[in-house]
C-alpha positions as CSV (number, residue, x, y, z in Angstrom):
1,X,109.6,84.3,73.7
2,X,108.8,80.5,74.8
3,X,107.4,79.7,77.9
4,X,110.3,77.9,80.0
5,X,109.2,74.5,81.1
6,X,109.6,74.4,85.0
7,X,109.2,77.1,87.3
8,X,112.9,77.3,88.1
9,X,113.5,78.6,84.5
10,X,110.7,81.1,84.5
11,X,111.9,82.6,87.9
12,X,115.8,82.7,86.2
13,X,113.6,84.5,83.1
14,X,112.3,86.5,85.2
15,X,115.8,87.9,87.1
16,X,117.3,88.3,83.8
17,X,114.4,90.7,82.4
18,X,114.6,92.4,85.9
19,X,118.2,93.0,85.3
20,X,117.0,94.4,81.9
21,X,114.7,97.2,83.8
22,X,117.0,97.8,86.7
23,X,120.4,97.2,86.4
24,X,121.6,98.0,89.7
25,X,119.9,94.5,90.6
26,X,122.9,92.8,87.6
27,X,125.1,94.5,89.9
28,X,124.3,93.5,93.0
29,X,124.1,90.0,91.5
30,X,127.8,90.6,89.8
31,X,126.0,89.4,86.6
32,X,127.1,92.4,84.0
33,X,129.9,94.3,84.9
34,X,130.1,96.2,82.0
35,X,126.6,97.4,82.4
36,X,126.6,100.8,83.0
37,X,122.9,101.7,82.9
38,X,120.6,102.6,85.8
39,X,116.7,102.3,86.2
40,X,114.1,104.3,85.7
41,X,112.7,105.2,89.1
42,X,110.2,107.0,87.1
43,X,106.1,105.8,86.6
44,X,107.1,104.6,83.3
45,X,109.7,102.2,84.8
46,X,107.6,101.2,87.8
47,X,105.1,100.7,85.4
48,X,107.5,98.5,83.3
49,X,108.3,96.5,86.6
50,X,104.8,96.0,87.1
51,X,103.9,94.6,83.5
52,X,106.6,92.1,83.6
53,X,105.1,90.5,87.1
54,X,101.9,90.2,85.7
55,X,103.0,88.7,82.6
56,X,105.2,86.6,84.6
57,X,102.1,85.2,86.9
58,X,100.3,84.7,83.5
59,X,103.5,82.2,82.4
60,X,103.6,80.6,85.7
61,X,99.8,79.9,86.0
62,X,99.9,78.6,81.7
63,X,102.9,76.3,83.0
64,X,101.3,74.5,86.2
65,X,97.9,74.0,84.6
66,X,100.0,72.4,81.2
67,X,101.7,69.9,83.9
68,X,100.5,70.1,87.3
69,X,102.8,67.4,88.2
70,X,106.0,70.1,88.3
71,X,105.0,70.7,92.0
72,X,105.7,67.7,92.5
73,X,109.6,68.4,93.2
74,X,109.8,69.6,96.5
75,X,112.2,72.7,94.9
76,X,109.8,73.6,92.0
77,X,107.2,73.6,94.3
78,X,109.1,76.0,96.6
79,X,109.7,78.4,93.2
80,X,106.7,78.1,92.4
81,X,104.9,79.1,95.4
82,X,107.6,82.0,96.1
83,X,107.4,83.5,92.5
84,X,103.6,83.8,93.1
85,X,103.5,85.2,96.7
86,X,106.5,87.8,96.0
87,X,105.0,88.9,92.8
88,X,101.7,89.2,93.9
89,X,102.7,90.8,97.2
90,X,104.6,93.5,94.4
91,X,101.5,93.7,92.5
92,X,99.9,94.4,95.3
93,X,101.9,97.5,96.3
94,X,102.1,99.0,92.9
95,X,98.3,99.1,92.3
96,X,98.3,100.9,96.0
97,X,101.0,103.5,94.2
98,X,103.8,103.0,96.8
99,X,106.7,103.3,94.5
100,X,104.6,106.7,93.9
101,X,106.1,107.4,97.6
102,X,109.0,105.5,98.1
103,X,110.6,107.8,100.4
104,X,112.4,106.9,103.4
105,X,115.7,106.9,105.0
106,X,116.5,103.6,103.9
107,X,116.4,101.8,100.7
108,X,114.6,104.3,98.6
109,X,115.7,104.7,95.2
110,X,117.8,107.8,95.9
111,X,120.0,105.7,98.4
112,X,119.9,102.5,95.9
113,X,121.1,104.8,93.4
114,X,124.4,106.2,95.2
115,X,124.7,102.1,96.9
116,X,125.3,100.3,93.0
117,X,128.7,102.3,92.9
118,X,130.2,100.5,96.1
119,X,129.3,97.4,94.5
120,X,130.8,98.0,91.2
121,X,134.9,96.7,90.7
122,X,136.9,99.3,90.4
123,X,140.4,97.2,90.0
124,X,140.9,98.1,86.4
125,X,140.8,101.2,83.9
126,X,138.2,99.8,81.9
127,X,136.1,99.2,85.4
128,X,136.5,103.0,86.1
129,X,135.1,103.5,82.2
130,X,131.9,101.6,83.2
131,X,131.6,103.6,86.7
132,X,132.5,107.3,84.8
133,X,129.3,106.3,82.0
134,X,126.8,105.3,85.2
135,X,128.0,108.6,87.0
136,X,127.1,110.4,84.1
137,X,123.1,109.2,84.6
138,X,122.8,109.7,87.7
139,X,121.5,112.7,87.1
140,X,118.8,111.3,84.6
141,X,117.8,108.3,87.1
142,X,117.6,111.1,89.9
143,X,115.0,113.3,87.6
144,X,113.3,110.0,87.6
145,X,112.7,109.8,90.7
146,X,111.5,113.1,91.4
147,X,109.3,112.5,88.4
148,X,107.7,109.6,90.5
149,X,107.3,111.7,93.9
150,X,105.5,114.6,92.0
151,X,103.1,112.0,90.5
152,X,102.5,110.4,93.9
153,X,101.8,113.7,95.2
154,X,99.7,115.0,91.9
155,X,97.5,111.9,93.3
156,X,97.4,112.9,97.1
157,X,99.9,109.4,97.6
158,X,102.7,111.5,100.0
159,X,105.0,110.3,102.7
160,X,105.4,111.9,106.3
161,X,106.8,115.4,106.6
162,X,109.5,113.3,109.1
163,X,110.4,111.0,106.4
164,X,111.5,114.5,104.3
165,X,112.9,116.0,106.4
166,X,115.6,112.8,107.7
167,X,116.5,112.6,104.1
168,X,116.9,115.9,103.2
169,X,119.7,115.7,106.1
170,X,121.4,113.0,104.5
171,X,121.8,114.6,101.4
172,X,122.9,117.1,102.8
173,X,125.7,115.0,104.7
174,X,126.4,113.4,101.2
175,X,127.1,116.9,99.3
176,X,129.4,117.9,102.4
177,X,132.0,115.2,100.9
178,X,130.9,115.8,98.4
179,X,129.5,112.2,97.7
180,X,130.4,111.4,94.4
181,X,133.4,113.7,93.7
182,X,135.1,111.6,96.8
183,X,134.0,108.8,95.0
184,X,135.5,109.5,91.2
185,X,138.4,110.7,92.9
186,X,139.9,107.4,93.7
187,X,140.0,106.2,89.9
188,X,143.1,106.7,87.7
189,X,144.1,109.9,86.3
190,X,143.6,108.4,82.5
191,X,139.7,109.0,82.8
192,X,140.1,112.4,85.2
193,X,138.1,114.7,83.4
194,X,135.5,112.1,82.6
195,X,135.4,111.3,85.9
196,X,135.5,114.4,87.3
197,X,132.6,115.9,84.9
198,X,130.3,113.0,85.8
199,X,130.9,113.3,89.5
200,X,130.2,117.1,89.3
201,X,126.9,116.4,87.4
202,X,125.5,113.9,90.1
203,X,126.6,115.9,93.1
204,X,124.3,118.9,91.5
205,X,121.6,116.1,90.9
206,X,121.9,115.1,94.6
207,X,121.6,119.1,95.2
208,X,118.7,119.6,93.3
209,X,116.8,116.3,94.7
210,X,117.4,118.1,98.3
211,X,116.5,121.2,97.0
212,X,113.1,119.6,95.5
213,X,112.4,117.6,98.2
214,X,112.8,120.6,101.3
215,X,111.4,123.7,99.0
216,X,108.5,121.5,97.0
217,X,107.6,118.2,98.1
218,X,107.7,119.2,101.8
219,X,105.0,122.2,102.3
220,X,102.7,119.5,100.2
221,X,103.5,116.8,102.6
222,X,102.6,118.6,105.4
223,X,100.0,117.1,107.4
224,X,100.2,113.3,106.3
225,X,100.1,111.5,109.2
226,X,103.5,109.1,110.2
227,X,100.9,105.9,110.8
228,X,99.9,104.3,107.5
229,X,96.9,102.8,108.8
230,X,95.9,98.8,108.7
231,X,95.1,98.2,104.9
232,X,99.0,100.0,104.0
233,X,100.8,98.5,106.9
234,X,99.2,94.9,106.1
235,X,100.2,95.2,102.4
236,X,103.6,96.5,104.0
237,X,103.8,93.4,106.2
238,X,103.1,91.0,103.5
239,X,106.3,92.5,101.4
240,X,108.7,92.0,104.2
241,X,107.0,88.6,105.6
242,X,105.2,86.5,103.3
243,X,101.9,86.8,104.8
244,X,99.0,88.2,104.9
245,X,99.0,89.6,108.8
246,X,96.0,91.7,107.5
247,X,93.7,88.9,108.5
248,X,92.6,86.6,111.0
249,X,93.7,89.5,113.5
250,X,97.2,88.2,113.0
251,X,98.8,91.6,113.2
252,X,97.1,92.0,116.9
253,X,98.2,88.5,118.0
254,X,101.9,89.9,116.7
255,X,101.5,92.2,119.2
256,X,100.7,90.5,121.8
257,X,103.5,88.1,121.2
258,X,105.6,90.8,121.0
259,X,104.4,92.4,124.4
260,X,104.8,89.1,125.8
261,X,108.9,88.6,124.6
262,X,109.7,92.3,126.0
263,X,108.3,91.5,129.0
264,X,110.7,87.6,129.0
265,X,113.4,89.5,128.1
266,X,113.3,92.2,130.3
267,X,113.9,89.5,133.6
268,X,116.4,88.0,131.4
269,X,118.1,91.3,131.2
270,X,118.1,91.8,134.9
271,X,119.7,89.1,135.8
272,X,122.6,89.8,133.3
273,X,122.7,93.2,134.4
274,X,122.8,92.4,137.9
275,X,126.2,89.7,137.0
276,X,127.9,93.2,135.5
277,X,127.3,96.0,138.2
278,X,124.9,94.6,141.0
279,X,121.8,96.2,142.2
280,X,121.6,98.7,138.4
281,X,119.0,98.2,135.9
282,X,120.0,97.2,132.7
283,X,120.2,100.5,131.4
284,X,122.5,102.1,134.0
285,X,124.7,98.7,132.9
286,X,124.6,99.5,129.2
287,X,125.5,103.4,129.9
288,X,128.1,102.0,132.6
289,X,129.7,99.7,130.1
290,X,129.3,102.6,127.3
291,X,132.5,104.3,129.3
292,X,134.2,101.6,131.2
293,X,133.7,98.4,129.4
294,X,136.2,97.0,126.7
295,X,136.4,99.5,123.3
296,X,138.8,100.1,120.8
297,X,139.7,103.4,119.6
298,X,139.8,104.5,115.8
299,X,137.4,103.5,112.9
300,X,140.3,101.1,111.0
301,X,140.6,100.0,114.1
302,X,137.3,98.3,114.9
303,X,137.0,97.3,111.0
304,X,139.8,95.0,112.1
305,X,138.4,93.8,115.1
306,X,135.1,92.7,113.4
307,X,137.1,91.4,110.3
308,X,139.2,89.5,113.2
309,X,135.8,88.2,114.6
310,X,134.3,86.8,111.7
311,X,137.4,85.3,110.8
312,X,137.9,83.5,114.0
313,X,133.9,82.5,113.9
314,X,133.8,80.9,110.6
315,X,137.3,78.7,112.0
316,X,135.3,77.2,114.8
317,X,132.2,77.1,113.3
318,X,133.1,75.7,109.9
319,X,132.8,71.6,110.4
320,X,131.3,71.4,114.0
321,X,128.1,73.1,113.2
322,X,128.0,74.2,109.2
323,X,129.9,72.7,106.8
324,X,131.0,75.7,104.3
325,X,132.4,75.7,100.7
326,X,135.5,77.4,100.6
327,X,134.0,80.3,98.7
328,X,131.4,81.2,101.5
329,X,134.2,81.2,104.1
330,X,135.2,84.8,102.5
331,X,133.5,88.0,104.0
332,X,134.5,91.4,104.4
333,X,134.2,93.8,106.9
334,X,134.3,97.5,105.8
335,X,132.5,101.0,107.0
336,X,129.7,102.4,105.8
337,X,129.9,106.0,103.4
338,X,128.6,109.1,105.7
339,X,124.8,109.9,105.2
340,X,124.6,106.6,106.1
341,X,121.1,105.6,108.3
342,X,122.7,104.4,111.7
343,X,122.2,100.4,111.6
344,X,125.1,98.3,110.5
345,X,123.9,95.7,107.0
346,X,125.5,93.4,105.4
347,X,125.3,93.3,101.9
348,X,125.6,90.0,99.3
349,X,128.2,88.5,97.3
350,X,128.3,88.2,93.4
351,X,126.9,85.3,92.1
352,X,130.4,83.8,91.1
353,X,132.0,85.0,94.4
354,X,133.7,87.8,92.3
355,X,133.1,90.3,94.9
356,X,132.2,88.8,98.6
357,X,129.9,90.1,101.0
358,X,130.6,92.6,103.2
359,X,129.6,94.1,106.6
360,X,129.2,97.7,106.4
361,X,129.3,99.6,109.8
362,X,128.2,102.9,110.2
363,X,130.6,104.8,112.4
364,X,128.2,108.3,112.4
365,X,131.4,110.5,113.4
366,X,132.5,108.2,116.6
367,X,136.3,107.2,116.6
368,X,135.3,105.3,119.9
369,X,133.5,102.2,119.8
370,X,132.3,99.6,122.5
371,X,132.1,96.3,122.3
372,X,129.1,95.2,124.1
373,X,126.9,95.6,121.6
374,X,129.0,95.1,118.9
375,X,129.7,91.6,119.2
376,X,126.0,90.3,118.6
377,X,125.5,92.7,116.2
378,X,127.9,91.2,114.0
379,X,127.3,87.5,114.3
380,X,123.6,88.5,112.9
381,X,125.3,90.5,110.3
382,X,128.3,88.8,109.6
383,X,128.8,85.1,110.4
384,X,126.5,83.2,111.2
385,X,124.4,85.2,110.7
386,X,123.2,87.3,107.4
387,X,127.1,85.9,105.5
388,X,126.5,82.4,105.8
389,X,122.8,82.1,104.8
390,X,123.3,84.6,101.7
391,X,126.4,83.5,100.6
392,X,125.3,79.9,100.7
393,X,122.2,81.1,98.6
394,X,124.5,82.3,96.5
395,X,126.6,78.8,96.4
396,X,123.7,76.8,95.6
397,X,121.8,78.5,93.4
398,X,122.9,77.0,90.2
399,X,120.7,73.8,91.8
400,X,117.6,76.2,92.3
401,X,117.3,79.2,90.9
402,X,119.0,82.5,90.8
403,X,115.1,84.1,91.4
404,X,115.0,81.7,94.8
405,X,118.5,82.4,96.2
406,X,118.5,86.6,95.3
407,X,115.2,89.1,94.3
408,X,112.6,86.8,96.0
409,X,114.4,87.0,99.1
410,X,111.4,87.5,102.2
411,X,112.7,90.0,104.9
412,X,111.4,87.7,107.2
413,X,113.6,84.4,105.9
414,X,116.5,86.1,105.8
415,X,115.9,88.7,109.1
416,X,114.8,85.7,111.3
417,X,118.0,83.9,110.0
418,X,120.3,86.5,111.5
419,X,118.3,86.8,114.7
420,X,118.1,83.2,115.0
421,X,121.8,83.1,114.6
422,X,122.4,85.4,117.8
423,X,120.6,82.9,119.8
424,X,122.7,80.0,118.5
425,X,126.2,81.4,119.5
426,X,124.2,82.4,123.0
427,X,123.4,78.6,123.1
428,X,126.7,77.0,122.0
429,X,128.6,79.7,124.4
430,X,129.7,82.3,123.1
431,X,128.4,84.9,125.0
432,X,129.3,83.8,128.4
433,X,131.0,87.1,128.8
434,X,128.3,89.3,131.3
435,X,128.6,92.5,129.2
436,X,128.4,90.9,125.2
437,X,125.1,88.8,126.7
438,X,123.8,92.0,127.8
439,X,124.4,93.3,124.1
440,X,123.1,89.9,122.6
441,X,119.7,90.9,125.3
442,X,119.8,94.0,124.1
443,X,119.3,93.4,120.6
444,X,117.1,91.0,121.3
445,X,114.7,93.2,122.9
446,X,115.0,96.4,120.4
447,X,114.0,93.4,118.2
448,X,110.8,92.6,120.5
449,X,110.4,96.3,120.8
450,X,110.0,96.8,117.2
451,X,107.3,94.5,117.0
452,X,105.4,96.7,119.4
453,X,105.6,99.7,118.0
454,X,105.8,99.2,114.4
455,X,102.6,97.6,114.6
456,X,101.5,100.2,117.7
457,X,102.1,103.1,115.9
458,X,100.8,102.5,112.5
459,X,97.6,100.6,113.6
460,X,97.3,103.1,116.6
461,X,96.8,100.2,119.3
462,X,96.3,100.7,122.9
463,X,99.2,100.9,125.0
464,X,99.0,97.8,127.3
465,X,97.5,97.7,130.4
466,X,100.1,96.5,132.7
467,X,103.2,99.0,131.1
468,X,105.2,101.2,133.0
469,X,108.1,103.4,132.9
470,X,108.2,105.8,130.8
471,X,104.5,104.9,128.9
472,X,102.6,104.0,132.4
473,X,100.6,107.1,132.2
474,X,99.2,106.3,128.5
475,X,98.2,102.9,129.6
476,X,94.9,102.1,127.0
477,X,96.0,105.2,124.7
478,X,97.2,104.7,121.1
479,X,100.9,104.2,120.4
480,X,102.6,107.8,118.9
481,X,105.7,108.2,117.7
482,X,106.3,110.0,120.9
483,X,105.3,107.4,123.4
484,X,107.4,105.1,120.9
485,X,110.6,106.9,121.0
486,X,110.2,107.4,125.1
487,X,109.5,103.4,125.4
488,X,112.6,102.7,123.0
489,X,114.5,104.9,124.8
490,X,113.6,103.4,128.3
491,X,114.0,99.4,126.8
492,X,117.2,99.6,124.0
493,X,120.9,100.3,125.3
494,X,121.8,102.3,121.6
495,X,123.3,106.1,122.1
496,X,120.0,108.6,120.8
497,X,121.2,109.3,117.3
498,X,120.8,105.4,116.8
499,X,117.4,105.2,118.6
500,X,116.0,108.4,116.9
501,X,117.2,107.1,113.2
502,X,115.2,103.3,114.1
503,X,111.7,105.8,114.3
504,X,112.4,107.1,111.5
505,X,112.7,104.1,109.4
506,X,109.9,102.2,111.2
507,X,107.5,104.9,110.6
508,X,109.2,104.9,106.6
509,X,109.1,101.5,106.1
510,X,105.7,100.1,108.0
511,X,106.1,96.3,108.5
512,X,109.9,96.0,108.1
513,X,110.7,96.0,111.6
514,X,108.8,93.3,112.8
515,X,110.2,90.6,110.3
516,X,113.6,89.9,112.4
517,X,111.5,88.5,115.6
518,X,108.4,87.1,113.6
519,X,110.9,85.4,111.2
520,X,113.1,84.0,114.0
521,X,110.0,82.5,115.6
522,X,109.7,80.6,112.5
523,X,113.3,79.2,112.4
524,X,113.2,77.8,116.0
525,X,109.2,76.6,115.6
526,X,110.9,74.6,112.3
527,X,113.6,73.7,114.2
528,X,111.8,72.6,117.2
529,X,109.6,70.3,114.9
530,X,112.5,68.8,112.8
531,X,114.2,67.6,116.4
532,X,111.1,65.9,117.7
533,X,110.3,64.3,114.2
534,X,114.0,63.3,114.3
535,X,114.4,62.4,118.1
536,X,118.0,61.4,118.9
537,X,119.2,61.2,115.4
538,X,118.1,65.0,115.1
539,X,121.7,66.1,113.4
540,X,122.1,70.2,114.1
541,X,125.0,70.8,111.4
542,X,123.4,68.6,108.5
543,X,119.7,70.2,110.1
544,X,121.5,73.7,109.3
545,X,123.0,73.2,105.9
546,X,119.7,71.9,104.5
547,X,118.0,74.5,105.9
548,X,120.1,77.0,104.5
549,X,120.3,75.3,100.9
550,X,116.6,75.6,100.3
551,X,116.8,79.1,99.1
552,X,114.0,81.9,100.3
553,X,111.1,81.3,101.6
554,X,107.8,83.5,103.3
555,X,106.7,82.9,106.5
556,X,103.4,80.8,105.7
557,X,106.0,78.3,104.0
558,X,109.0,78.2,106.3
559,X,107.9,76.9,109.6
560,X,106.9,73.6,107.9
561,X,109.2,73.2,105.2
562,X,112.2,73.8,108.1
563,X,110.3,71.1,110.3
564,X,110.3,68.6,107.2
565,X,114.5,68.4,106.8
């Protein structure tokens, strides 16, 4: 196959052959809707995976030494710079076997697996034909998958006994439907037994994954510690950020700046708790506006309500401060399958807008839902937060590259986005209300709090000197899980099913948590610079629009290529 001549058209190359190895990525892209494969999560396919990002490197370093002068476009440059940080940051983690032990209650191949069948359109007969053929390999991708897990632990590469145990629950929760019988049973009668047969066939997969993981995985996991330890969690870090934390002690001065914003925010949070009932902390406000503030009753319900809000967000946003194609200015709200881990997510449109993106909301058996913390929640999901910088990717990327505006996405681009887009509706007003800025605090701080403990636990730093509450007594002892959960508890307003599923995936996914307040420091540091370079012709709405047109980017890169627009 030739070479492509810019590094736009080897990143496109390299999407398409991705879609080749894992198809669920086509269909999150919307790119081939009559595929009906699945990937190998097996150490063949990782294996695969890891081939084609080193022959990819190889084609990207043959390119710029042919003609250096590509770089000299500011967006080939970008490309270029991305496709080498994200694949090397993948290379990275394969040679340390993670996919070996990529098992956690969110975003592991078992949950990818069941997630490509809410994408898939379903509006036709032949749609259903397509979803009735994947159904039937579920079970095959799911063998796969054990087949990786059992080599991970043939080499002594396990995951926590916690981690197996959360998701053995969830599977459970999935066969109590059962999953994928629910599922099949919406599609026409035509393909019934087909559908039926396949369903049957992946609901005993899903049985015999829980069955695997609880009777023989777990007694070999027992013993592995929850922390990952610095050289994991800084290959971790660099996955979800775009840097390497790992050195120059930037993981410790992460902490620190994390310590220090839970510590701003907590004043902050007094004074809005004291505007809502006077003289309680902000926890006795949170649990006091848990039962008294304003809620609405019944799960269609409050899908309408945040539908409502994102509809009435893009109105007054839309040409005052973004200017949005028509096709971005469509996002769905809808609720999350049961099994579900507890945080709402948002996930992306198809690249021609065929299917939009969507808010999914977790309701974990509640038919009564506050608002509070609901409303911040989903301007960082929804609009303006995660919606409007995805879906623009998704607008512009026929001027970049499908590779820049999709796969080489950096948690903490499109994380700090969101975050960053809480702050701006507190800024132009929209959370005047004492009780949502409490929820808009709130997040805030579980955001801060993350930092703290992610990096706490897993690198087993000293409690603080000058903590209290609940964590006074280990002052200058290492963060546990335990002290973690009691902190979390004591600093985040969410009901203890929510806060106990956050450990979980912390401890699961080591350096994901701390992207959403690392990555928002970089939008306002860009920000700040672009307004002082630009002084009073500093232009917000044209500032945001080029800033979301420029397609993902890591964090050593996006501080300064925000402060150039």
């Amino acid at each position: 196959m030739t070479t492509p001549v810019t590094p736009r058209g080897l990143a496109d190359r390299y999407v398409d052959a991705v879609c080749d190895l894992d198809p669920i990525v086509a269909t999150s892209l919307g790119t081939r809707p009559g595929d009906d494969r699945l990937p190998d999560p097996g150490p063949a396919g990782l294996e695969a995976e890891a081939r084609l990002a080193r022959d990819t490197l190889a084609d990207l370093d043959r390119l710029l030494a042919d003609d250096p002068a590509l770089v000299d476009d500011p967006v080939e440059r970008r490309c270029a710079r991305l496709l080498r940080e994200r694949l090397g940051a993948e290379l990275a983690a394969h040679e340390a076997g993670e996919g070996l032990r990529a098992l956690s209650n969110l975003f592991s191949p078992v949950h990818s697996i069941r997630q490509v069948f809410m994408l898939m359109p379903t509006g036709t007969e032949d749609d259903w034909a397509v979803v009735a053929r994947r159904l039937a390999r579920v079970p095959e991708a799911y063998r796969g998958f054990r087949a990786a897990l059992e080599e991970g632990a043939r080499r002594g590469l396990l995951v926590a006994p916690r981690q197996v145990g959360t998701v053995v629950g969830q599977l459970g929760v999935w066969l109590q439907g059962p999953f994928y019988g629910r599922f099949a049973a919406a599609g026409p009668e035509s393909l019934r037994g087909e559908l039926d047969a396949a369903a049957a066939a992946a609901d005993q997969a899903v049985a015999d994954v829980r069955d695997f993981l609880r009777d023989r995985y777990a007694p070999r996991a027992e013993g592995t510690p929850d922390a990952v330890g610095r050289d994991r969690y800084a290959l971790a870090a660099r996955r979800w950020t775009g840097s390497d934390l790992g050195r120059d002690s930037g993981l410790e001065e992460a902490y620190a700046w994390g310590w220090a914003e839970h510590q701003r925010l907590l004043a902050e949070q007094r004074a809005a708790a004291e505007e809502v009932v006077p003289g309680a902390s902000p926890m006795e406000v949170m649990r006091w506006l848990d039962v008294h503030g304003e809620a609405v009753e019944g799960v269609e319900a409050v899908r309408e309500r945040l539908q409502a809000l994102m509809d009435r967000t893009i109105e007054e946003l839309d040409g005052t401060h973004f200017d949005l194609a028509e096709p971005v200015r469509r996002v769905e709200a809808v609720i999350a399958p049961p099994g579900s881990a507890a945080a709402p997510y948002y996930t992306r449109p198809a690249q021609d807008f065929s299917r939009p993106g969507r808010t999914w909301l977790p309701t974990l058996g509640r038919e009564r839902f506050p608002l509070w913390d609901l409303v911040s929640t989903w301007y960082h999901e929804g609009v303006p937060g995660h919606h409007l910088q995805l879906a623009q990717w998704v607008h512009v990327s026929g001027q970049l590259s499908t590779y820049q505006t999709s796969l080489g996405s950096v948690g903490a681009n499109v994380e700090g986005w969101a975050l960053y887009a809480e702050r701006l509706m507190d800024e132009l007003g929209y959370l005047t209300d004492p009780g949502t800025r409490l929820g808009y605090l709130d997040a805030q701080q579980m955001r801060a709090v993350r930092v703290i403990v992610d990096i706490g636990m897993h690198l087993r730093l000293p409690v603080p000197d000058d903590a209290g509450g609940a964590v006074a007594g280990a002052r200058g002892e290492p963060w546990t899980p335990e002290l973690a959960r009691a902190f979390f508890g004591e600093n985040c307003g969410r009901d203890p099913a929510f806060l106990d599923s956050e450990l979980v995936r912390y401890l699961g996914l080591p350096g994901q948590a701390i992207s959403y307040k690392l990555g928002e420091r970089a939008w306002l540091e860009g920000r700040e610079a672009a307004r002082r370079a630009r002084g009073p012709a500093f232009d917000l709405r044209a500032w945001h629009m080029a800033a979301l047109s420029q397609g993902s980017l890591g964090l050593d890169d996006l501080a300064a290529e925000l402060a150039a627009l």
